[in-house]
Structure formats: C-alpha cells, structure tokens
N, C-alpha and C positions, 0 to 999 in steps of 0.2 A: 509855660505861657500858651501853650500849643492847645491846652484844656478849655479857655478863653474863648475859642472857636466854638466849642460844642456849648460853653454853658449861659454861654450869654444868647443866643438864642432858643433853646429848652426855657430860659430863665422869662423870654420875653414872650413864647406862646402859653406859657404857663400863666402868667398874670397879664395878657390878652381871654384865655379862658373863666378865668375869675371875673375877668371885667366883663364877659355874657353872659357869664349865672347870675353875676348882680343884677343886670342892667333885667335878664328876665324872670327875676326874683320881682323889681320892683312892677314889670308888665303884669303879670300874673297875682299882683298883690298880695303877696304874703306878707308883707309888714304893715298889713293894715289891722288895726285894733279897732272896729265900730263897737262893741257894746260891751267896752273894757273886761274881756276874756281874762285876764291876769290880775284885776283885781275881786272879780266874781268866782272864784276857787278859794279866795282868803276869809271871803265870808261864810255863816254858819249855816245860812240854807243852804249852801249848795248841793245841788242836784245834776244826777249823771245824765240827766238829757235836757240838752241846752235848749232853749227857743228859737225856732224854727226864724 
C-alpha cells in the first residue's frame, strides 16, 4: 500500500502533462485541416509541393 504514495501522484502529473500538450497542441493548431491535406495525397495529381 505504501506504493500508493508514490504512484498516485507520478500518475496525476503525468496526465496534468498531457493535459498541456493537448491544450497547446490545440493553441498552436495542429489539428487544423484548411485545404483537406489528407484527402489531397489520395488523389492522382498529387504533387510534392503543396500551395503556398
């Protein structure tokens, strides 16, 4: 039980951490798709230099 001490707070900065990279994941917009990047690779033109 003595374990409990240690892992429960490790446990609780660890997913405090995660919950900063999300939060500045969403600041810094990386989950933004404007000119649908993931369906534009499926298609047959594609080309290695995207539009500016």
């Amino acid at each position: 039980m003595n374990v409990l001490v240690y892992l429960i707070p490790i446990s609780l900065i660890l997913g405090g951490l995660a919950l900063v990279g999300f939060f500045w994941a969403l600041k810094t917009r990386q989950f933004d798709d404007p000119d649908g990047d993931s369906q534009r690779i499926l298609t047959k033109d594609y080309d290695d230099k995207p539009k500016p």
